[in-house]
N, C-alpha and C positions, 0 to 999 in steps of 0.2 A: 507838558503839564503834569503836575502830581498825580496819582493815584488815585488822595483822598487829598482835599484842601481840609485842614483841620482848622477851623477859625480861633484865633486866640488876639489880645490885642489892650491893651493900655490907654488910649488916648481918647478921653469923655468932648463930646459937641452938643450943642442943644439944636434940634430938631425939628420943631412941637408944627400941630398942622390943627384945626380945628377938625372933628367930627362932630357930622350933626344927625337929627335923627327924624326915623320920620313918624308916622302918626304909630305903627306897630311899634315904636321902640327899638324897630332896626337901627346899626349902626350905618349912616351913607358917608362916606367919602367923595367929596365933588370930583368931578372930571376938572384937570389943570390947562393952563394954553399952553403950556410946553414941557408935555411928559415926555420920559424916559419910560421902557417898560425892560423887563427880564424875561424872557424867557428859558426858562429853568427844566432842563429834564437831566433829572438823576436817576443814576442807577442803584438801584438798592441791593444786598445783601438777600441770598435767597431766602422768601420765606418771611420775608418781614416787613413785606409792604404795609400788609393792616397792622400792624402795631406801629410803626413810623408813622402815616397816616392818623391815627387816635393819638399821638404826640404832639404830632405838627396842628390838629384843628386845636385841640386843647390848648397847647402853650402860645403856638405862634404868629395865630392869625390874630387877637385884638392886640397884643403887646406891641406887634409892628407897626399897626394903623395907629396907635396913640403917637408916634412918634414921624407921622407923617407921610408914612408909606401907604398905598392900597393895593389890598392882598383880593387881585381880580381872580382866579381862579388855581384852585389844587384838583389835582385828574391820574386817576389811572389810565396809566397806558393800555386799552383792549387789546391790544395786538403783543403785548410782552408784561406780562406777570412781575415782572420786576423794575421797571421806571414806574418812575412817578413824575409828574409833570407838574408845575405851579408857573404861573403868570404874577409880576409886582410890579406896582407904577409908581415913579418917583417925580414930583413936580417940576424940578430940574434936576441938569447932572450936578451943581451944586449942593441939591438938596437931599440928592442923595447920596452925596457922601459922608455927609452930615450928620442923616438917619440910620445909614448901614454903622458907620465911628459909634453913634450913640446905642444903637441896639448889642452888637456882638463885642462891647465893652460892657452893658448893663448886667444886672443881678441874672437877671430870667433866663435869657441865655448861659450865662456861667452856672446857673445849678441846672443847666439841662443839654449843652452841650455834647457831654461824655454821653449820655443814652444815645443823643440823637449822631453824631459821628459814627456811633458802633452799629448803625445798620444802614450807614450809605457807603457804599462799593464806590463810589465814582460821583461827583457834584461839579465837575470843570466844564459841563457841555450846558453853557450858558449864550447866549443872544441877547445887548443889549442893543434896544430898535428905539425907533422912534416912528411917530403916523407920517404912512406915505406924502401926505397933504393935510393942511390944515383942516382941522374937524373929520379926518377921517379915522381916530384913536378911538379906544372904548366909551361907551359915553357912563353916565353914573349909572348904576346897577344896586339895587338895595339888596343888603345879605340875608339869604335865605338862613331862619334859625331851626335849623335840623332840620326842617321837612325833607321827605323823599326828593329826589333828584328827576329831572321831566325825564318822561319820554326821550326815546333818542340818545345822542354824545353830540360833541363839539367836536369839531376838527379843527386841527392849525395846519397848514399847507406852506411850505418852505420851499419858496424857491431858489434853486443856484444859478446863479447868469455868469455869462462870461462879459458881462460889461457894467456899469453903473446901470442901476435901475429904472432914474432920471431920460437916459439915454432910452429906453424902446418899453419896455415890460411896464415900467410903473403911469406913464401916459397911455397907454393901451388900457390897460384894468380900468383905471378911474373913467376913464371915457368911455367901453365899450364893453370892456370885461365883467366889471362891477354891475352892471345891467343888465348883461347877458344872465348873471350865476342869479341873482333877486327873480327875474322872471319864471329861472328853472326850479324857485324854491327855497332854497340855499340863502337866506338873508346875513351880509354879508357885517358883521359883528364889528368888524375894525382890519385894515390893511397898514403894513409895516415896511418899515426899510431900515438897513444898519444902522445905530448911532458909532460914527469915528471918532466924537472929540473925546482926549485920553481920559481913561478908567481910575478917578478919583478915590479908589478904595481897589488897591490890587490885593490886598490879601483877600477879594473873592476875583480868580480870574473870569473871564469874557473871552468870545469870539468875535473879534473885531478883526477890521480892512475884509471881511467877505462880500462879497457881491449878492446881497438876499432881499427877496420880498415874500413878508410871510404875511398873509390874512388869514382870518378868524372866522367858520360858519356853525350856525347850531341844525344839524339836520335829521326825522324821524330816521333813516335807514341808508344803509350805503348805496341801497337803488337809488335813492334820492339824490347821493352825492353822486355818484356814476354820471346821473342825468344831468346834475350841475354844471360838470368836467367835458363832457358834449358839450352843452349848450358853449361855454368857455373857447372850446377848439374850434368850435364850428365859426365862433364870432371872429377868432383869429385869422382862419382861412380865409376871408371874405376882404380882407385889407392888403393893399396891393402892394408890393415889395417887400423881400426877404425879411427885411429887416424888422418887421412887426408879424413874423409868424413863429409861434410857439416856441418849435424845435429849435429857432435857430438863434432865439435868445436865451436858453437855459444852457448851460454848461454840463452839468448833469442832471436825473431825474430829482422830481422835485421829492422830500419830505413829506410822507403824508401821518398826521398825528393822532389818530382816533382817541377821543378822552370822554372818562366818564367822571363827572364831577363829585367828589367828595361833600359829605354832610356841611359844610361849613362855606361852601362853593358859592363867591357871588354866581357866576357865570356857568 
């Protein structure tokens, strides 16, 4: 992969999604039956995450929902000073190529490109997922307009398997896992698995043919989450045969995301 993917591009698509609103005059974007999400961590240039961040709520978060996208959440990374993390949902893979053609061909993009390029070190460590199981994706979320951010961070938790998901990890969770980590606190936001069908917009690349199941929790403290991750191991131990215990379906240790959400942050 490149360096820096520098987006540049010629070819106009229309897009368009209805947003609606709710009694605040929040902007909502409905939850779809067959989303696409990104998971997006960039690495940014030292030192310039809060100006990148005061760019990206300002210019990028309505210009891309007008066009059919939802901008689920932007997060610093607590644990590294220089990622920056954002989550975007696309209604299909068709619709988002659609959306992505018409946004990083549009005006707003091209007068704000060159800023926004000159303080990302690295934008190629991208995850395009889809929910584990039907209705187990984000559900709708009204945008928070600048209030303080709760208590707490979110976490995203990435796992690596050594086999399809389908296969031991993603039947576990949803039946036992997913219940274990809600009891321990930990209410469980939305669970993921790779999207394989091909990347309709390559000039932004992906990490696809991975083996991953990534879920989403909002929790006050990392004791909290600690105790979640028990509760999780302990439920795994208790199911009989190799084949549905922890260690022996991740390939290597899982990703753990610690994010705190930005002013502009549904999530």
């Amino acid at each position: 992969m490149s360096r820096r993917t520098v987006i540049a591009g010629s070819v106009a698509a229309v897009a368009t999604a209805a947003v609606g609103k709710t009694a605040s005059g929040a902007a909502v974007v409905p939850a779809v039956a067959d989303p696409v999400i990104e998971l997006r961590q960039y690495k940014l240039n030292t030192g310039r995450r809060d100006a990148f961040i005061t760019l990206f709520d300002r210019e990028f978060v309505d210009s891309q929902e007008k066009l059919g996208m939802r901008l689920l959440g932007q997060f610093r990374d607590m644990d590294d000073p220089n990622r920056f993390t954002w989550i975007r949902e696309f209604p299909t893979m068709a619709g988002r190529a659609a959306s992505l053609t018409e946004f990083y061909t549009g005006p707003l993009w091209l007068a704000h490109r060159n800023e926004a390029n000159s303080m990302i070190d690295d934008n190629d460590n991208v995850l395009l997922l889809k929910p584990s199981a039907e209705g187990l994706g984000f559900r709708p979320v009204e945008r928070r307009l600048g209030q303080p951010a709760k208590s707490g961070f979110m976490v995203a938790t990435v796992h690596y398997l050594w086999k399809a998901p389908k296969e031991g990890f993603s039947p576990f969770f949803e039946t036992s896992g997913r219940s274990a980590l809600e009891r321990a606190g930990a209410r469980v936001l939305g669970s993921y698995i790779g999207e394989n069908r091909p990347n309709e917009f390559p000039r932004l690349p992906v990490r696809q043919g991975e083996k991953v199941f990534v879920w989403f929790t909002h929790v006050d403290s990392m004791a909290d989450y600690e105790r979640a991750m028990s509760a999780l191991r302990g439920r795994a131990a208790v199911k009989r045969g190799s084949q549905m215990l922890m260690p022996d379906l991740e390939e290597r240790p899982a990703q753990v995301l610690r994010l705190k959400s930005t002013p502009r942050s549904r999530l």
